[in-house]
MARSE-263709 format. One record per residue (C-alpha): chain; y negated, x, z negated. Coordinates in nm, 3 decimals. Layout:
BEGIN
(A (Y X Z))
...
end
This chain:
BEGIN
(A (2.165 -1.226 -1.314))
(A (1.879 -1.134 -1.537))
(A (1.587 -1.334 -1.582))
(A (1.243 -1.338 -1.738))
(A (1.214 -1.446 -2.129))
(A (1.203 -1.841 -2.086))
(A (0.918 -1.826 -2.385))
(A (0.722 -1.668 -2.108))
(A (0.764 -1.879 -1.819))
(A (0.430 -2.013 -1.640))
(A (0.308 -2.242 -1.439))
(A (0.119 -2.150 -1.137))
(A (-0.161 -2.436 -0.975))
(A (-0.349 -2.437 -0.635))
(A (-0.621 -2.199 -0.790))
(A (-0.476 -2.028 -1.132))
(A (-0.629 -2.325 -1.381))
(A (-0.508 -2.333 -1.736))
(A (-0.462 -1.945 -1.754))
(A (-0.700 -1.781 -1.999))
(A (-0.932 -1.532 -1.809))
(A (-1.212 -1.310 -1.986))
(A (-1.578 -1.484 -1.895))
(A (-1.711 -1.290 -1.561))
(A (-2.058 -1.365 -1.649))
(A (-2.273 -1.057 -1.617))
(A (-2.016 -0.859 -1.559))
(A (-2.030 -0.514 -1.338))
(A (-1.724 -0.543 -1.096))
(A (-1.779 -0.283 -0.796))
(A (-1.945 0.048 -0.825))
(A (-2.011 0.289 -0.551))
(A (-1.881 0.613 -0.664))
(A (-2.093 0.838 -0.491))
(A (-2.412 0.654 -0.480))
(A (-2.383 0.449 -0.790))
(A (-2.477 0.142 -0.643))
(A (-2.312 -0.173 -0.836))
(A (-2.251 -0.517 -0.778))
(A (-2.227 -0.786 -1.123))
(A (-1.976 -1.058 -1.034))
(A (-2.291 -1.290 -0.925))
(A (-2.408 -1.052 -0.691))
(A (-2.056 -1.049 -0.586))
(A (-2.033 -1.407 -0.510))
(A (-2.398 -1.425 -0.342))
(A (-2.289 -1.141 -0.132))
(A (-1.954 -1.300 -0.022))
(A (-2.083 -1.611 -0.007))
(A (-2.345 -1.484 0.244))
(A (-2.108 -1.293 0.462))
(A (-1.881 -1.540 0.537))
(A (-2.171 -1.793 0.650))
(A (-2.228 -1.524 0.851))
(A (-1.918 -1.448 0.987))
(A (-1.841 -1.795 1.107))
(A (-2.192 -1.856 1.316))
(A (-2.173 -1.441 1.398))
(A (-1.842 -1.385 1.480))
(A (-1.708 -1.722 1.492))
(A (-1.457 -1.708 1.211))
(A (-1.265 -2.015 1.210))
(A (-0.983 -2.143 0.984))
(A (-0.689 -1.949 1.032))
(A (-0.821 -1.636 1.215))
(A (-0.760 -1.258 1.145))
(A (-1.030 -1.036 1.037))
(A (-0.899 -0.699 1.057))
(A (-1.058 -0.390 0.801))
(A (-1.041 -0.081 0.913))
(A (-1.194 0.132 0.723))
(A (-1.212 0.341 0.390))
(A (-1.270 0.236 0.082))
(A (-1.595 0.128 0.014))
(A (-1.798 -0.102 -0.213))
(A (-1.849 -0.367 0.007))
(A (-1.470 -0.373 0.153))
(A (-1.382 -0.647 -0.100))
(A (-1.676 -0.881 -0.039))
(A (-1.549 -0.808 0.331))
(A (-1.185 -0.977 0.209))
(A (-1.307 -1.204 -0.001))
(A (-1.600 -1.351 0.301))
(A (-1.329 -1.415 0.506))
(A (-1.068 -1.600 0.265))
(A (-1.372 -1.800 0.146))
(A (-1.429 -1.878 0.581))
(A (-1.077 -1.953 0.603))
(A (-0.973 -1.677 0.778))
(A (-0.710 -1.400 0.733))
(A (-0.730 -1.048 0.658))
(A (-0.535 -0.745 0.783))
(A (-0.607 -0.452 0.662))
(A (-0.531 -0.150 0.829))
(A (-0.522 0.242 0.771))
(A (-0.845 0.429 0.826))
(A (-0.630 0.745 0.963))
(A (-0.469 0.543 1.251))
(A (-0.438 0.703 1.578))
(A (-0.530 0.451 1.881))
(A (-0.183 0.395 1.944))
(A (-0.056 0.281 1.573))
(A (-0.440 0.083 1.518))
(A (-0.344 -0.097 1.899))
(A (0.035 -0.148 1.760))
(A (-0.106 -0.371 1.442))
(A (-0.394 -0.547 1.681))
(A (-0.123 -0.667 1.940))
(A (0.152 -0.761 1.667))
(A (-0.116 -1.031 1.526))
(A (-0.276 -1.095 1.827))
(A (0.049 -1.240 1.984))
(A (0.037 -1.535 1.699))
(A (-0.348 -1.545 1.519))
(A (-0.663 -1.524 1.706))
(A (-0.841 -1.221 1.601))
(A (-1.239 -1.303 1.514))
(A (-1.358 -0.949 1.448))
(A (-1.258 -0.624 1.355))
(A (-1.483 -0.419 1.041))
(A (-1.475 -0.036 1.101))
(A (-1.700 0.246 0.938))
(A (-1.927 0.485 1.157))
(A (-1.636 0.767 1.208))
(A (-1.337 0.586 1.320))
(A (-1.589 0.383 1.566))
(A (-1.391 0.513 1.876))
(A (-1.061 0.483 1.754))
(A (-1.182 0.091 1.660))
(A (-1.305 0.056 1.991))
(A (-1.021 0.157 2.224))
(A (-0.779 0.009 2.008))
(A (-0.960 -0.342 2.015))
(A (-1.013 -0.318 2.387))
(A (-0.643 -0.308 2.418))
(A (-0.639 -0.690 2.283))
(A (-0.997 -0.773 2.450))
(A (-1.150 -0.775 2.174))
(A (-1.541 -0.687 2.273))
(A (-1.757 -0.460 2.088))
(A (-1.955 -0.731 1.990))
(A (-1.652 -0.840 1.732))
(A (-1.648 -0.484 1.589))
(A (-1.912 -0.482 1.233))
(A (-1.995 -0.158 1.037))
(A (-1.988 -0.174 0.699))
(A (-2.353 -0.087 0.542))
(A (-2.303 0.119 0.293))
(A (-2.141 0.408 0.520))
(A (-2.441 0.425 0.734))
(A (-2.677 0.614 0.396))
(A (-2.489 0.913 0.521))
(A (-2.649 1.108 0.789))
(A (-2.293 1.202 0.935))
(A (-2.212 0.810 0.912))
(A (-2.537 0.723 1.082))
(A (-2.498 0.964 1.336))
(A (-2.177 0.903 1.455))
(A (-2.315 0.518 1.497))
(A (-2.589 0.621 1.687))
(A (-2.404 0.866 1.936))
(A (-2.101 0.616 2.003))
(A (-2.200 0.478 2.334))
(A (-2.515 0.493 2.520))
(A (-2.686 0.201 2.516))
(A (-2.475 0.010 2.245))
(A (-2.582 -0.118 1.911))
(A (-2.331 -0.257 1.700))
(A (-2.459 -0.433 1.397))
(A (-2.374 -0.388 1.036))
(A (-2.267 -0.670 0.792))
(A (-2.636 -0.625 0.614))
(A (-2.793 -0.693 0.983))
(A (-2.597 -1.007 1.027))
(A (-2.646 -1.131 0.670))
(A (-3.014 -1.084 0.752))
(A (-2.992 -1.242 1.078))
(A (-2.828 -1.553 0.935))
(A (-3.049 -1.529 0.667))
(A (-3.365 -1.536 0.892))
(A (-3.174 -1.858 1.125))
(A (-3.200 -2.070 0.812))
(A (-2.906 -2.253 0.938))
(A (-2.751 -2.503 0.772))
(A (-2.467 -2.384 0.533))
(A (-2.126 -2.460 0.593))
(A (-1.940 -2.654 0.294))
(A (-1.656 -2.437 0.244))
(A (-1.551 -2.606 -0.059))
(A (-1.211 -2.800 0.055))
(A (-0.931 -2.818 -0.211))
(A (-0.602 -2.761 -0.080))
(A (-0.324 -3.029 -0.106))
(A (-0.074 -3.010 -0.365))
(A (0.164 -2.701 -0.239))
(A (-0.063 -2.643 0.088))
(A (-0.148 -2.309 -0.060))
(A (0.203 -2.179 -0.025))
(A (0.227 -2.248 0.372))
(A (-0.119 -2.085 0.393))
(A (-0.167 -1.706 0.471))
(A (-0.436 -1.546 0.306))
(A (-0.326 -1.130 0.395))
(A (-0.100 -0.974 0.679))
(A (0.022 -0.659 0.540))
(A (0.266 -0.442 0.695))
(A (0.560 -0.338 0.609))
(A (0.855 -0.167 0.760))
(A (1.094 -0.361 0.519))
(A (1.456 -0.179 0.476))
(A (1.437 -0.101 0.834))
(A (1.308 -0.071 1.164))
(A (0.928 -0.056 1.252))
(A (0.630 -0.196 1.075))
(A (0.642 -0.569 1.063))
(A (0.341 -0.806 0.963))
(A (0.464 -0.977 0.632))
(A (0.287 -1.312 0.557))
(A (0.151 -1.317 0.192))
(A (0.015 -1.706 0.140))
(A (-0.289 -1.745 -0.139))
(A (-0.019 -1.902 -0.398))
(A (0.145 -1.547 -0.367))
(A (-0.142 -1.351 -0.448))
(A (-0.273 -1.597 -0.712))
(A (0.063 -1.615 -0.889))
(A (0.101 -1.229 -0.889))
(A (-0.250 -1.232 -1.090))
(A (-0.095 -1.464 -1.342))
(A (0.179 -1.306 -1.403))
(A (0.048 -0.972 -1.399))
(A (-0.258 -1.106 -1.660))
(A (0.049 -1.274 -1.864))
(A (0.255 -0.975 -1.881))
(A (0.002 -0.721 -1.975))
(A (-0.186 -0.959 -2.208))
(A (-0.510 -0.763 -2.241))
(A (-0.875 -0.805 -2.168))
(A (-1.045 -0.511 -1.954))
(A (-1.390 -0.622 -2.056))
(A (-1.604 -0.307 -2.023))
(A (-1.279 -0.082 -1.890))
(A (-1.304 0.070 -1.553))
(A (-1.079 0.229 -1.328))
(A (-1.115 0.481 -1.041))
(A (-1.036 0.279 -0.766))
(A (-0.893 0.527 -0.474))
(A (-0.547 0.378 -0.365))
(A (-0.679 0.255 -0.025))
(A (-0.770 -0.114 -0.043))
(A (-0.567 -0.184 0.285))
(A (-0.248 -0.178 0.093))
(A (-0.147 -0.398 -0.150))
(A (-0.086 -0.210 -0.460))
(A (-0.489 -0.171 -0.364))
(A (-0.612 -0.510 -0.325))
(A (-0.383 -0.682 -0.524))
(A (-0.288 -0.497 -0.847))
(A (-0.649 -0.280 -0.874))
(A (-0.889 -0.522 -0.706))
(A (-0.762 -0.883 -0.752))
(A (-0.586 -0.850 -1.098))
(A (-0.828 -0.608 -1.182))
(A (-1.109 -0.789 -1.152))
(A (-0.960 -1.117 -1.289))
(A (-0.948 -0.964 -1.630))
(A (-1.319 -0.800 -1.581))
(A (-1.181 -0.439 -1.450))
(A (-1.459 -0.226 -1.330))
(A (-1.413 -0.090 -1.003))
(A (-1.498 0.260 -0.913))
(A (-1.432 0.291 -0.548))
(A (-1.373 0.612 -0.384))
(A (-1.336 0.637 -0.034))
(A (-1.063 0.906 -0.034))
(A (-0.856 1.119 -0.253))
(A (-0.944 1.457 -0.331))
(A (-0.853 1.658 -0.671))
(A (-1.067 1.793 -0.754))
(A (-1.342 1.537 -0.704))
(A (-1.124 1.266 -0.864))
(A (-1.156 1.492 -1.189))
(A (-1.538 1.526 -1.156))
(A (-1.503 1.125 -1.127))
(A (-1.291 1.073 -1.436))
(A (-1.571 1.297 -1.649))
(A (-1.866 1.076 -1.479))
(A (-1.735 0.768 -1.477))
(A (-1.502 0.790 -1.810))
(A (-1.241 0.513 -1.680))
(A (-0.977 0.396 -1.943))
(A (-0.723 0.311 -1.688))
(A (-0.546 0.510 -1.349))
(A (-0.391 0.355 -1.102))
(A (-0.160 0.636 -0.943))
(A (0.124 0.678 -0.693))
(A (0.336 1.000 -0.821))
(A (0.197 1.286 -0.612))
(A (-0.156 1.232 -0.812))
(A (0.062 1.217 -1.104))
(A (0.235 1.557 -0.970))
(A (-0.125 1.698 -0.976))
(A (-0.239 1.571 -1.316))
(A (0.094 1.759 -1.449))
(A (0.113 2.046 -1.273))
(A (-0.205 2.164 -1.124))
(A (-0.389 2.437 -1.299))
(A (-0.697 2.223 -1.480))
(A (-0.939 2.353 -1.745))
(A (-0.805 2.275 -2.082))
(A (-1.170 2.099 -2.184))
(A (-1.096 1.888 -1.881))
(A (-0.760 1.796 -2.014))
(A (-0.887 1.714 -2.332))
(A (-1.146 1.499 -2.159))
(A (-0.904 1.318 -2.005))
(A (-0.663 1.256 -2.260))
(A (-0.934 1.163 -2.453))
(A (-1.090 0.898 -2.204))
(A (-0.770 0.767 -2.004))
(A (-0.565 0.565 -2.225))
(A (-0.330 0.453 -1.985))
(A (-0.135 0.586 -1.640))
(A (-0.006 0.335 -1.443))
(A (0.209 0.470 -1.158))
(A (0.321 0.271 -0.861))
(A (0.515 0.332 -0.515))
(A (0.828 0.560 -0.619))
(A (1.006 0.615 -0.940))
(A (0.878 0.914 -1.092))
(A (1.097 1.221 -1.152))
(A (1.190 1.230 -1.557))
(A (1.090 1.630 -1.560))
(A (0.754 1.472 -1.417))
(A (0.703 1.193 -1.687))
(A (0.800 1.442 -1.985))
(A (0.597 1.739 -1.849))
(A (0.295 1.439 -1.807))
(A (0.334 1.316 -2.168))
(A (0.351 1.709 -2.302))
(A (-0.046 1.780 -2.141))
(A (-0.181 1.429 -2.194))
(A (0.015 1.323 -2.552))
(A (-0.283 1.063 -2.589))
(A (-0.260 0.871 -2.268))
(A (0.032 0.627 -2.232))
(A (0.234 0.660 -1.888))
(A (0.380 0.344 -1.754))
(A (0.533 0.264 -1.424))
(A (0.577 -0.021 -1.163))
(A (0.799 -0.187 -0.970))
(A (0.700 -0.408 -0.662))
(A (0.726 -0.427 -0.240))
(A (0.498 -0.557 -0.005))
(A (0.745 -0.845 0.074))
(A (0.755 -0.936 -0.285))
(A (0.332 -0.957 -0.324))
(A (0.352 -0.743 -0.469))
(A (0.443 -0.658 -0.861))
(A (0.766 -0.762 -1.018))
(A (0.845 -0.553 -1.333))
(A (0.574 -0.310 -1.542))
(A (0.563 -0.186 -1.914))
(A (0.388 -0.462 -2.132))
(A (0.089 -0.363 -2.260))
(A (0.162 -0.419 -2.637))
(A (0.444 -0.205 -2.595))
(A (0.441 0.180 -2.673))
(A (0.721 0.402 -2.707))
(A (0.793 0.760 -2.786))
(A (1.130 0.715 -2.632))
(A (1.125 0.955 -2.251))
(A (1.401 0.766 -2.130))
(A (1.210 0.457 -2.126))
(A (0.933 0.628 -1.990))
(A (1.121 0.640 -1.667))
(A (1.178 0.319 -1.661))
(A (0.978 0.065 -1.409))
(A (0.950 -0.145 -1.692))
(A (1.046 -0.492 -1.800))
(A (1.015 -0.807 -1.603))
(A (0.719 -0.993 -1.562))
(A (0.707 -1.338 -1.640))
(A (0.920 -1.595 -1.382))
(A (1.078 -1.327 -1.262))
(A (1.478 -1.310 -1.184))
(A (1.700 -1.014 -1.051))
(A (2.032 -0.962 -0.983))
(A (2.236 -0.651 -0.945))
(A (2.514 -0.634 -0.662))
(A (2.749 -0.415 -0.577))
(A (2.726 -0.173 -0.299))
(A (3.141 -0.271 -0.251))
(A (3.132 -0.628 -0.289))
(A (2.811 -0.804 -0.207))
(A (2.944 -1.145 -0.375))
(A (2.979 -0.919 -0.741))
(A (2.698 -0.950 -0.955))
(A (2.676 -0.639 -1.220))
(A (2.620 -0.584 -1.565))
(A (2.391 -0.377 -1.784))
(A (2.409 -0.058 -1.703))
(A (2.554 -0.081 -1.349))
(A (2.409 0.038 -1.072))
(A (2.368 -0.142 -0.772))
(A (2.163 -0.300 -0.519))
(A (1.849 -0.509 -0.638))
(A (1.796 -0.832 -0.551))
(A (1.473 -0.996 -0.679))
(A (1.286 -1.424 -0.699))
(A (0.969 -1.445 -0.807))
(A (0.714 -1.739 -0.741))
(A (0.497 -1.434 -0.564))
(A (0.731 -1.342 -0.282))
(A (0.630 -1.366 0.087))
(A (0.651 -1.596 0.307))
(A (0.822 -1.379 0.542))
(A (0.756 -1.130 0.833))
(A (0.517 -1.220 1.120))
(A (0.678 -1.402 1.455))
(A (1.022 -1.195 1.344))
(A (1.307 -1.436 1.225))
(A (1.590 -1.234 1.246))
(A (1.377 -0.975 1.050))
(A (1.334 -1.228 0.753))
(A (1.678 -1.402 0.752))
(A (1.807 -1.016 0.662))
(A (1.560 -0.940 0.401))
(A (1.469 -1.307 0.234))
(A (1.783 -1.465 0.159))
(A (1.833 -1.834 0.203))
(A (1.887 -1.848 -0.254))
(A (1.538 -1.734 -0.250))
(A (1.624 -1.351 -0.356))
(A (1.471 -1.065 -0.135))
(A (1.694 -0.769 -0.031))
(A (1.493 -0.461 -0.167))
(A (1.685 -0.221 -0.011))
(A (1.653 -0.054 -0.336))
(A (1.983 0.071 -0.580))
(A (1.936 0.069 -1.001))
(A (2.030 -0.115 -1.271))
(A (1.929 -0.315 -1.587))
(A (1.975 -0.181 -1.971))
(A (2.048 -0.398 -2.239))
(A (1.684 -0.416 -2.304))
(A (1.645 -0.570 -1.984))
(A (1.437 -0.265 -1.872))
(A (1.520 -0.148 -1.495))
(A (1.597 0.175 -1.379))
(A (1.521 0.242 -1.006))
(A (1.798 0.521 -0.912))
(A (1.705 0.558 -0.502))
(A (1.658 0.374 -0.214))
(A (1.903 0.219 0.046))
(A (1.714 0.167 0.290))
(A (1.610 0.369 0.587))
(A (1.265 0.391 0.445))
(A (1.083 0.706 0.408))
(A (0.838 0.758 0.162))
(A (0.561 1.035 0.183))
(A (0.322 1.003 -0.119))
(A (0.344 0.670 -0.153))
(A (0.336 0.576 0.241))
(A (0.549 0.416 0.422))
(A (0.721 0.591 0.722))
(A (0.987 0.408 0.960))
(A (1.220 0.649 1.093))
(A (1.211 0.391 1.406))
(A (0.914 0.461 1.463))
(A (0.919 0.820 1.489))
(A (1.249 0.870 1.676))
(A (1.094 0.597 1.936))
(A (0.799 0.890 1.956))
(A (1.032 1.191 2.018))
(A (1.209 1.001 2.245))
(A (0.950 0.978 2.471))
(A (0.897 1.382 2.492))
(A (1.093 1.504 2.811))
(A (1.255 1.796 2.585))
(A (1.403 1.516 2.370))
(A (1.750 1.330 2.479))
(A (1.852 1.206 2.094))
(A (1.653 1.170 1.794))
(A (1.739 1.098 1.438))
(A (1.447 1.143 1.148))
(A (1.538 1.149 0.722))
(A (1.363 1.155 0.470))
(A (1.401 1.523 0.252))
(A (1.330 1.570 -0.120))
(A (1.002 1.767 -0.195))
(A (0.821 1.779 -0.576))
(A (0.458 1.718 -0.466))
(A (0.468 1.439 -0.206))
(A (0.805 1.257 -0.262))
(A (0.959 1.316 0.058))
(A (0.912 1.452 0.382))
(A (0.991 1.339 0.722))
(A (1.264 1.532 0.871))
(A (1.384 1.536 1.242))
(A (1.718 1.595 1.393))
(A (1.691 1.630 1.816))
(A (1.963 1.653 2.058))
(A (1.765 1.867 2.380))
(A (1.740 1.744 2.730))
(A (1.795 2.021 3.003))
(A (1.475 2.045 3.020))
(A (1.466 2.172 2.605))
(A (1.756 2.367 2.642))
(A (1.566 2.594 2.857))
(A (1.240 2.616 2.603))
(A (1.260 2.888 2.358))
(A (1.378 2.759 2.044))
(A (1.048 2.852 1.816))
(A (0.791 2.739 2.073))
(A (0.993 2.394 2.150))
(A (1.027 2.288 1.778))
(A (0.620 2.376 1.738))
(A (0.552 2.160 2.035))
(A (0.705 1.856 1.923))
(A (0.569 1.898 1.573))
(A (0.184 1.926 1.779))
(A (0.334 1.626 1.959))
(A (0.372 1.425 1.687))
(A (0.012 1.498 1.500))
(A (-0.158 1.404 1.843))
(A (0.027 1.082 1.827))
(A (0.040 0.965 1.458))
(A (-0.110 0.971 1.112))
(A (-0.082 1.266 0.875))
(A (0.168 1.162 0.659))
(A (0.414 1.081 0.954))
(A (0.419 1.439 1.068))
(A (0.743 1.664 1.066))
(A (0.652 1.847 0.768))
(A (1.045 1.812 0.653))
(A (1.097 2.009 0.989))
(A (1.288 2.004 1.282))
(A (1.677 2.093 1.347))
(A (1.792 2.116 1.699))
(A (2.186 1.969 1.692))
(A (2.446 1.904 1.990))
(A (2.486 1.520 1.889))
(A (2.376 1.214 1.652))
(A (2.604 1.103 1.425))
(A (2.677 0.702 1.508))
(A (2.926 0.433 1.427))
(A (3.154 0.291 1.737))
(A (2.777 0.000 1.729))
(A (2.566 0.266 1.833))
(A (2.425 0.290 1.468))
(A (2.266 0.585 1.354))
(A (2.443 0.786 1.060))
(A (2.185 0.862 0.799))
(A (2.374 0.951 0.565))
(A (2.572 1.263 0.737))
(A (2.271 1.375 0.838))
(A (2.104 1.375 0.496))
(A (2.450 1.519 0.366))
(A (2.409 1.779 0.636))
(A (2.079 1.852 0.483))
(A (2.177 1.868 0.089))
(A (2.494 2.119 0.220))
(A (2.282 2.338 0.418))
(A (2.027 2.380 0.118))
(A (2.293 2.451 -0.137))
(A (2.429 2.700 0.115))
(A (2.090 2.875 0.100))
(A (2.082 2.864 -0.262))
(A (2.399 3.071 -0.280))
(A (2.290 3.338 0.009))
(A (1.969 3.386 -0.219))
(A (2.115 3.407 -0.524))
(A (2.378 3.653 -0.373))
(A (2.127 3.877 -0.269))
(A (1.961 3.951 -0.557))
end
């Protein structure tokens, strides 16, 4: 087993005391990219402390109910999270690209076990927000807009026209109503009881874990506030007058967490950006000159590879000193071909889950090397931190340096568990307190770790997660499907791809080929987000590989695939 340095160890409280944390005073913590609207960190707290009066006489937030954000990034998203911890409540974040279907999937998972008080949306995803909530009877009067999306006259517009007759109100119009009421303010001042902060949820995040579909994993406030600490520990700096671009979506935790929370903790300016785009993300770096990125590995992929004006690249090597990439384990052709272009800016990577809240291992600040190999690394532990290696043949043998094997990790910031789904948790938070990552490496004599690939079933598409479950569920219910398998394939730019394998009903075997496998791609993009598509492709087969349990065979199919592709390789190469 390997463990954090024992000169490092810390001691978490109820609220983080005793940790040394850069004075907030004055500071600028939230800037609107596009606008350039900012909040200090008092306007901040006015703001949130405003909201979530309002929330509990508007929407009637009450201790231990879900407010659910979907929505894009935007300025006020945090004071959104941070209203409702301060009320009491919960918050769920969810993706701004949902389809009705997946948005109704993560309202009636948390509605079977936490009252839902209200649901924040932004002007364009409006309809989506509303038939999704009406599947859980939640009225439109629980559905906010956030303000700032309503400058735009597209945003405004798409308000207006939603449904005759119907005026939804923005967080600004119930701050002002509340405001106006001159009620009197709720005391939401209570200290928690010694260890009551480790029972109590503050974020429901989902997951899909090593398997299966997307499960709601429980993240208490002692999770989130120890992950701060030991993030601030490990990186020992001060980002007084730094900013970063902040574009990973807020809804996930590598978002909220890592950017926002320890961000801000250590003065981090945030420049949010509602989404990604390349070439405006380079326009941003220029304007906004931040001295830290936050990046999952296809935006790395870009930065590399992508043709970019050479006075850009010097701008940015000039002006980023440091990379910090998240997600997946970047490709070592990647990190060398990174460190070639930008020889100024120091690459480092991360290790973390959802289920672990989220960061477990990083490159310490104070530490630069030359040396590639480490490069590749996710980094060293972070403080309190332990991990064990086991094999893959005997789960009761724990490995040495330099073995590779499955990685089990404790730290003081893991998660509770999943949502209402015990069977779920016993299988991925063991009873020692280690969590099953589902993830295979190893640990050098440096005590550095090496992520080599991942067990489990999960799929990961530029940074996303995708449950095969979940799509093979889908298929199954097209009448030209009988069987369905789905893997994830290689690709440089977005990680992997979703593949499917389908076994045709009659009804398919009598569809031409070409036309069928188009059809159930359309099928899928009417039905799911972007990054779940079948961009890997499709492959009509006579059977799915299973054991005698019914179990789906991954790992012939995904054999199948690496054969078939080296097969290719040799017809090309023959023919030229």
């Amino acid at each position: 087993m390997f463990n954090y340095s024992p000169q490092r160890a810390i001691k978490v409280g109820n609220d983080g005391e005793g940790h040394f944390r850069p004075d907030p005073k004055n500071q600028t913590w939230l800037i609107d990219s596009v606008t350039g609207k900012s909040y200090t960190s008092e306007q901040c707290q006015s703001r949130v402390e405003e909201l979530a009066q309002s929330f509990y006489h508007h929407l009637k937030l009450r201790q231990g109910e879900i407010v659910v954000i979907y929505s894009p990034n935007e300025i006020d998203y945090p004071i959104v999270i941070w209203a409702t911890l301060r009320a009491g409540g919960i918050v769920s974040g969810a993706n701004p690209s949902y389809t009705v279907q997946e948005l109704s999937y993560q309202l009636t998972s948390l509605a079977k076990h936490f009252t839902i008080a209200g649901l924040v949306t932004n002007p364009e995803s409006l309809r989506v927000a509303s038939k999704a909530a009406s599947s859980i009877g939640l009225g439109l009067d629980k559905i906010l807009l956030m303000s700032s999306q309503l400058s735009s006259s597209r945003g405004l517009s798409s308000a207006l026209d939603f449904e005759k007759g119907t005026k939804l109100k923005t967080i600004d119009e119930i701050i002002g109503r509340n405001n106006s009421l001159r009620l009197e303010p709720i005391n939401f001042n209570q200290k928690l009881r010694p260890g009551e902060n480790k029972r109590k949820v503050a974020f429901l995040s989902f997951s899909s874990g090593t398997t299966g579909l997307p499960k709601a994993v429980c993240i208490s406030h002692h999770s989130v506030i120890s992950n701060i600490i030991m993030i601030t520990k490990h990186d020992d700096c001060d980002f007084t007058g730094h900013r970063t671009l902040s574009v990973l979506p807020y809804y996930h935790i590598f978002g909220y967490l890592i950017i926002l929370h320890a961000g801000i903790y250590r003065n981090l300016t945030n420049v949010v950006i509602p989404k990604f785009n390349f070439e405006n993300y380079l326009k941003f770096i220029i304007k906004y000159r931040p001295s830290i990125l936050y990046l999952v590995p296809p935006m790395v992929v870009l930065l590399t590879k992508s043709k970019i004006d050479e006075k850009i690249i010097f701008e940015i090597g000039k002006t980023v000193k440091t990379v910090v990439s998240g997600a997946a384990p970047l490709r070592n052709e990647i990190v060398c071909g990174f460190k070639k272009r930008y020889s100024n800016t120091r690459l480092n990577q991360l290790y973390g889950m959802t289920e672990l809240s989220v960061q477990v291992t990083g490159t310490p600040n104070l530490i630069v090397s030359d040396n590639d190999e480490l490069s590749s690394s996710a980094g060293a532990l972070l403080p309190n931190v332990s991990i064990k290696i086991i094999s893959l043949e005997d789960k009761k043998k724990h490995l040495g340096f330099n073995q590779v094997g499955e990685i089990y990790v404790k730290s003081p910031s893991n998660a509770m568990g999943y949502l209402g789904n015990p069977k779920a948790t016993a299988e991925t938070f063991g009873s020692d307190g280690f969590l099953l990552t589902g993830d295979q490496g190893y640990i050098d004599q440096n005590g550095w770790l090496f992520v080599v690939e991942r067990l489990k079933e999960l799929i990961k598409v530029k940074g996303n997660q995708v449950a095969p479950a979940e799509l093979e569920g889908l298929l199954l219910g097209h009448e030209s499907v009988n069987d369905a398998c789905v893997i994830g394939i290689e690709d440089d730019y977005s990680g992997e791809l979703p593949r499917a394998y389908i076994v045709r009903s009659e009804i398919g075997l009598k569809e031409d080929p070409l036309k069928l496998k188009d059809n159930i791609k359309k099928f899928v993009a009417q039905n799911k987000v972007r990054y779940k598509w079948l961009d890997g492709g499709i492959e009509f087969v006579d059977f799915i590989p299973k054991n005698p349990s019914g179990k789906i065979l991954r790992r012939e199919l995904r054999q199948k695939y690496k054969n078939d592709s080296k097969k290719n390789d040799n017809l090309f190469k023959a023919s030229l």
